[in-house]
C-alpha positions as CSV (number, residue, x, y, z in Angstrom):
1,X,76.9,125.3,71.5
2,X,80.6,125.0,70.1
3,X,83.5,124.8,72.3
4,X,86.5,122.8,72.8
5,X,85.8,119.0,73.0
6,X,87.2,116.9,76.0
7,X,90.2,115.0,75.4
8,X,89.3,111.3,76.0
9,X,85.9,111.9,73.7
10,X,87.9,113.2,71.2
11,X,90.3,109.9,70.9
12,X,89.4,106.3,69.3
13,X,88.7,103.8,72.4
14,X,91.3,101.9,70.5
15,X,93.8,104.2,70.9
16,X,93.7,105.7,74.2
17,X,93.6,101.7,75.4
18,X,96.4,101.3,73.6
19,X,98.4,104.7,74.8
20,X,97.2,104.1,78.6
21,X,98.7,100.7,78.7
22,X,101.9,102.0,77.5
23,X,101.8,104.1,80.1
24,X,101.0,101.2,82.9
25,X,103.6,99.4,80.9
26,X,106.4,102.0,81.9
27,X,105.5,102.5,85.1
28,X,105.7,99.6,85.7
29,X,108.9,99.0,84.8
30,X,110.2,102.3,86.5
31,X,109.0,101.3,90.0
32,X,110.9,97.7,89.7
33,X,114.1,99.4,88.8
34,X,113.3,102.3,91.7
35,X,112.4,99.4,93.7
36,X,115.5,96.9,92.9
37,X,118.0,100.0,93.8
38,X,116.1,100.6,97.1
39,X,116.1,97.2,97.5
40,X,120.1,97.2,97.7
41,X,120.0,100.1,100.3
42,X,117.8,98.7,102.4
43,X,119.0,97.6,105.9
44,X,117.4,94.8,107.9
45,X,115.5,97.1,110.1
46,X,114.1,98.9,107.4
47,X,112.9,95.4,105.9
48,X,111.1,95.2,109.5
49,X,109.3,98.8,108.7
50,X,108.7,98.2,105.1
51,X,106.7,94.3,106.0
52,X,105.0,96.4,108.9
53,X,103.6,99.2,107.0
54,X,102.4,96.7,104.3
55,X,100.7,94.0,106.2
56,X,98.9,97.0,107.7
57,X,97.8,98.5,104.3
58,X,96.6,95.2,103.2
59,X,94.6,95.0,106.9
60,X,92.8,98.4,105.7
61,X,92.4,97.3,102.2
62,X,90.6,94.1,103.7
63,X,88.6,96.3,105.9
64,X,87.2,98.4,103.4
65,X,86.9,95.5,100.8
66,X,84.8,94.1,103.9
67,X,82.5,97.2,104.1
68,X,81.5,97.2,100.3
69,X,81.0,93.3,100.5
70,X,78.9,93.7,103.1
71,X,75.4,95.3,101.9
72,X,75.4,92.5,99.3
73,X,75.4,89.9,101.6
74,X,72.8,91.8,103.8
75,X,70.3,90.9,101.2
């Protein structure tokens, strides 16, 4: 059966490593300029909101980090 191949079995390992750090590479980069000019902007209260909605993004990330962890301790 013939029909068009898929795109990431079509490229070298080699080279779509290569091309997708690239990619990380500049975005990267684009989100610490976006975030240096916000940065500037930013008023003290908005500092407040910013710390607030990241320590509780880390809380969930702990949480669910706790819930995989936690069948393999079970055993």
């Amino acid at each position: 059966m013939k029909g068009k191949p898929e795109l990431p079995y079509d490229i070298e390992a080699h080279y779509l490593m290569i091309g997708m750090l690239v990619f990380m590479e500049i975005a990267i980069h684009l989100g610490a300029a976006a975030g240096r000019r916000r940065a500037e902007r930013t008023t003290p209260e908005g500092k407040a909101e910013i710390s607030a909605l990241q320590a509780s993004l880390l809380g969930l990330v702990a949480l669910l980090l706790g819930f995989s962890l936690s069948p393999a301790l079970g055993r």
